[in-house]
C-alpha positions in Angstrom: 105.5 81.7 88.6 102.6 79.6 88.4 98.9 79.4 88.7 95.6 77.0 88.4 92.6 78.1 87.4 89.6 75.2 88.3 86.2 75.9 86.8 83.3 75.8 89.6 79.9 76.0 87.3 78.4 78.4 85.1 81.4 81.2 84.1 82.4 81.2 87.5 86.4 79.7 88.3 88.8 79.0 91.2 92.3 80.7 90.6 95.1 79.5 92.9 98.8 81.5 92.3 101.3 79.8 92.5 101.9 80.8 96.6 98.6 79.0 97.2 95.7 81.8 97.6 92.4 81.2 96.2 90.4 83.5 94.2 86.4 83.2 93.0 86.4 84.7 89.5 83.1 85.1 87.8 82.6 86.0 83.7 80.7 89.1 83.0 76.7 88.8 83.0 76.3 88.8 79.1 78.3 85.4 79.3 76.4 84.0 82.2 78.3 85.3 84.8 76.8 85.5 88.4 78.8 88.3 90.1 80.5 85.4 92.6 83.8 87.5 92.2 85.8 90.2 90.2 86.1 89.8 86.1 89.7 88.5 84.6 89.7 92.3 83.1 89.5 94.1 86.4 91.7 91.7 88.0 94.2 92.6 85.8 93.5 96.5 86.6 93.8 95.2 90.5 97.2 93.6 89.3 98.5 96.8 88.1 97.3 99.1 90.8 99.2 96.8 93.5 102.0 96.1 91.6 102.6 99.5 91.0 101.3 100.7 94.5 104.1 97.9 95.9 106.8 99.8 94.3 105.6 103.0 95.0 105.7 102.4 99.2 109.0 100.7 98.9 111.0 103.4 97.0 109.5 106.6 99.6 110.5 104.2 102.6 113.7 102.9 101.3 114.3 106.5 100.6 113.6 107.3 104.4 109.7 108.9 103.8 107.2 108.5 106.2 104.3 107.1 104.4 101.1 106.3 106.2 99.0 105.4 103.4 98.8 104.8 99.6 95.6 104.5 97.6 95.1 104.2 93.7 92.5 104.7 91.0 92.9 103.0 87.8 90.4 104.1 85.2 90.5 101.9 81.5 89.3 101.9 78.3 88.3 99.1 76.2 88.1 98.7 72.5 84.4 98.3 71.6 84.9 94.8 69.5 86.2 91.7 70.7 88.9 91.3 71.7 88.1 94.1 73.7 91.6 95.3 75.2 92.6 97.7 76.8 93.6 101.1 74.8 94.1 103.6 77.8 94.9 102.7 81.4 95.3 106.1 83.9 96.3 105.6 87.3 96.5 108.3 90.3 97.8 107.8 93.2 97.1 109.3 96.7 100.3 109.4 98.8 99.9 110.2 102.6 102.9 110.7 104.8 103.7 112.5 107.3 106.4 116.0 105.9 106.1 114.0 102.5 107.2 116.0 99.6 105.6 115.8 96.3 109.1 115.4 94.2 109.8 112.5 96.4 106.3 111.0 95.5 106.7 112.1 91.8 109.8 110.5 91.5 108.6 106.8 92.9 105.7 107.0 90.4 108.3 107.6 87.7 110.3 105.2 88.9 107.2 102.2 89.5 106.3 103.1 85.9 109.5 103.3 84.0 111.9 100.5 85.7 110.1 98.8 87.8 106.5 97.6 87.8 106.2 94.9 85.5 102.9 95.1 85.3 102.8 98.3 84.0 105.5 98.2 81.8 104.3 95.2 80.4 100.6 96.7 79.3 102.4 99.7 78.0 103.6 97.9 75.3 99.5 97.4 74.5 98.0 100.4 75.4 98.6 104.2 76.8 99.4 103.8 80.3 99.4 107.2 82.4 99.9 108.2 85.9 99.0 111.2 88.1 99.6 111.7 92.2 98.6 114.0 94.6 100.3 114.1 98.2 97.7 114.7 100.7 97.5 115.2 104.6 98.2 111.9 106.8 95.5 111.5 109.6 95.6 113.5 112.6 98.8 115.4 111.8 97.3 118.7 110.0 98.9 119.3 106.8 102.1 117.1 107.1 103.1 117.8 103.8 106.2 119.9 102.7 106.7 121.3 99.0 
């Protein structure tokens, strides 16, 4: 893998990946930052909520579930000196499907956050990383879930 990171002016940079999409990413205010685009900290909370999300829809429809949406909420702590890591990262996720069972959704959480997600495995080693889900109705079907 590979990336570039340009600076623009102020504390704000231009991030390419290595695939060739471009990113804005602005420092936080007390450094001068403007706001032009998300932090490096909270990019690397958006990096673990897709990864993880990624592996989370590809286990329930590789396993055959009909999943019609996935959403997750990453919360983090920070240390209160520099370097300010992280010390606690919690995720929970909201699984939608249509007669999607919670031990299937469980199990590709466990799965995303013990094998799988690099992302997450890789901050582990750094912090407490923690996961919840909850299984709720898909649109326009009623319940749709099944125990």
């Amino acid at each position: 893998m590979k990336a570039h990171v340009r600076w623009l002016d102020g504390m704000a940079f231009e991030s390419e990946s290595g695939s060739g999409h471009r990113l804005t990413v602005d420092g936080p205010p007390d450094l001068g930052g403007q706001g032009r685009g998300p932090r490096p900290m909270e990019l690397m909370l958006q990096g673990l909520g897709t990864c993880s999300a990624v592996d989370v829809v590809y286990i329930l429809e590789r396993g055959r579930h009909a999943v019609t949406g996935c959403e997750v909420d990453i919360e983090a702590s920070r240390a209160e000196t520099p370097p300010k890591v992280f010390t606690a990262i919690h995720l929970h996720f909201r699984i939608s499907g249509h007669a999607l069972k919670d031990a299937a959704v469980e199990r590709a959480v466990k799965l995303s956050a013990e094998k799988y997600c690099s992302a997450s495995i890789m901050l582990a080693k750094a912090c407490t990383v923690t996961h919840s889900h909850e299984v709720v109705a898909a649109p326009g079907t009623g319940d749709g879930l099944s125990p």
